[in-house]
C-alpha atoms as one frame of an Amber mdcrd trajectory, in Angstrom:
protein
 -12.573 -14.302   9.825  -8.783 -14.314   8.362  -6.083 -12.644   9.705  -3.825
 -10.894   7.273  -1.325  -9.813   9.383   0.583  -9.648  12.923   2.160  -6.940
  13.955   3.533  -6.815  17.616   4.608  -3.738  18.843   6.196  -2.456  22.216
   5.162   0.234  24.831   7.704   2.246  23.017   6.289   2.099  19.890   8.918
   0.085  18.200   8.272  -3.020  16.166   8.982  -6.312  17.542   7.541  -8.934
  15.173   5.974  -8.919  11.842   3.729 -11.455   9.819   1.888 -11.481   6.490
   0.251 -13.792   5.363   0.253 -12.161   1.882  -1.633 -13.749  -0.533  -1.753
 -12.337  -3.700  -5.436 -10.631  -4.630  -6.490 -10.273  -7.968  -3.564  -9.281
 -10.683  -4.052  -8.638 -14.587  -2.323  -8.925 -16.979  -2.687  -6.977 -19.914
  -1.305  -6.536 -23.280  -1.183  -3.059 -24.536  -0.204  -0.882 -27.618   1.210
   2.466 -27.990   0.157   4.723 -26.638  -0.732   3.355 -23.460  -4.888   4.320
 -22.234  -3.485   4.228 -18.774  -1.653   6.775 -16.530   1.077   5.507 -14.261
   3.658   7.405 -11.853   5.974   6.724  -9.715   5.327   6.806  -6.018   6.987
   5.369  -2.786   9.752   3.705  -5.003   7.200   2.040  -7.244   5.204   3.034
 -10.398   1.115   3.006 -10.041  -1.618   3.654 -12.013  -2.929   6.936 -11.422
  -5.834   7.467 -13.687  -7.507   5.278 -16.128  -9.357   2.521 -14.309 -10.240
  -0.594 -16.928 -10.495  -4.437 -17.245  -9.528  -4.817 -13.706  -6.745  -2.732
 -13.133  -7.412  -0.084 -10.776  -5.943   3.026  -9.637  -3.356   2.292  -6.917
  -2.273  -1.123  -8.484   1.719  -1.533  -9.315   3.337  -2.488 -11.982   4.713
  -6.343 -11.211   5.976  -7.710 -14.484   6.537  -6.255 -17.857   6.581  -9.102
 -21.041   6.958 -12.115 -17.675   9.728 -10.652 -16.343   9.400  -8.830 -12.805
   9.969  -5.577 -12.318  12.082  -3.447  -9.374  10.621  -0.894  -7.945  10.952
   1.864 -10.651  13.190  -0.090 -12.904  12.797  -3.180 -15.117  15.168  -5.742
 -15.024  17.909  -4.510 -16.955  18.140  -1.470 -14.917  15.737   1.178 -17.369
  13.286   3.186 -15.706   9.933   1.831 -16.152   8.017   5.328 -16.982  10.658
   5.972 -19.727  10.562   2.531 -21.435   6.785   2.467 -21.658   7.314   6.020
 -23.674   9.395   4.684 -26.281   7.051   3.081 -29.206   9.580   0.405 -30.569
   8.830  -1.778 -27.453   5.136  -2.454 -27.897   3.256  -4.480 -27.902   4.029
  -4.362 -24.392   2.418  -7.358 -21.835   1.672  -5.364 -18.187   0.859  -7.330
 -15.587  -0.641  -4.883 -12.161  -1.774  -5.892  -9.173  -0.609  -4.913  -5.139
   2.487  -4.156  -4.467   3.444  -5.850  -0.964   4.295  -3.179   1.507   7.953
  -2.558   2.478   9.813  -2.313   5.202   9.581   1.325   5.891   6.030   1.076
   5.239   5.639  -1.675   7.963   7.367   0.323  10.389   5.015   3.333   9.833
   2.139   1.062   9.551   3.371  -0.191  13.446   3.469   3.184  14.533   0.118
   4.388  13.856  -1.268   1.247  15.900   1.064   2.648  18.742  -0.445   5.878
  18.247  -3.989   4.370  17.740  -3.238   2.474  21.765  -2.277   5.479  23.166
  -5.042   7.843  21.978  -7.350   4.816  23.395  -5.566   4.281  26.583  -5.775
   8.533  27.657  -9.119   8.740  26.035 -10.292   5.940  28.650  -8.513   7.733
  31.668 -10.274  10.794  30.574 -13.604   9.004  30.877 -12.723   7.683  34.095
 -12.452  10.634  35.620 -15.146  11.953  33.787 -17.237   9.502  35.800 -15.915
  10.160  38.904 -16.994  13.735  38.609 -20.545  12.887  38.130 -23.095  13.853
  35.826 -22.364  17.085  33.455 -23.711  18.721  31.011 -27.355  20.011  29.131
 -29.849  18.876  31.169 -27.410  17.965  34.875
């Protein structure tokens, strides 16, 4: 078994520590012309591919790199928004490469708090059963 991740996370639901061991899964790269046969949008400060599963890209993955050179977030790397340089027809052929996006911080911090929400649920659910127990026997056929 691997561990991908540590997250530690205090009673108060606040994280402590964090640790990926990110390796990166399966990316493509792809060389496409105009127009482009897949859909992408932006979303959570990146652009994804919404619709149009092929070759290995799948719905979900992120834009990394555009012709080798990384991309941020919704921008290439002179600045130009990603959705609106992909429109224009003078830059293809155009060299895509998808693949997961790593999560960011805000989404780490989220990601934290639902396991604090997770232990919590667990730890009144168990009371509950406790004195359940205690109770006795109830129900159909008690």
């Amino acid at each position: 078994m691997v561990i991908f991740s540590v997250y530690v996370v205090n009673k108060a639901g606040g994280l402590i520590y964090q640790y990926d061991n990110y390796v990166p899964r399966a990316e493509v790269e792809k060389t496409f012309s105009y127009p482009l046969d897949v859909v992408l949008k932006h979303h959570d400060e990146k652009v994804v591919v919404s619709f149009g599963q092929r070759d290995g890209i799948r719905v979900g993955h992120a834009v990394l790199s555009i012709n080798g050179v990384d991309v941020f977030g919704k921008n290439t790397a002179d600045g130009k928004d990603i959705l609106e340089y992909l429109k224009d027809s003078s830059n293809y052929p155009v060299s895509i490469r998808f693949g997961r996006a790593r999560l960011s911080s805000n989404e780490k911090l989220m990601l934290a708090s639902m396991f604090h929400s997770c232990e919590l649920f667990d730890q009144n659910l168990k009371g509950a059963l406790e004195v359940a127990e205690k109770a006795g026997n109830f129900g159909a056929g008690s």
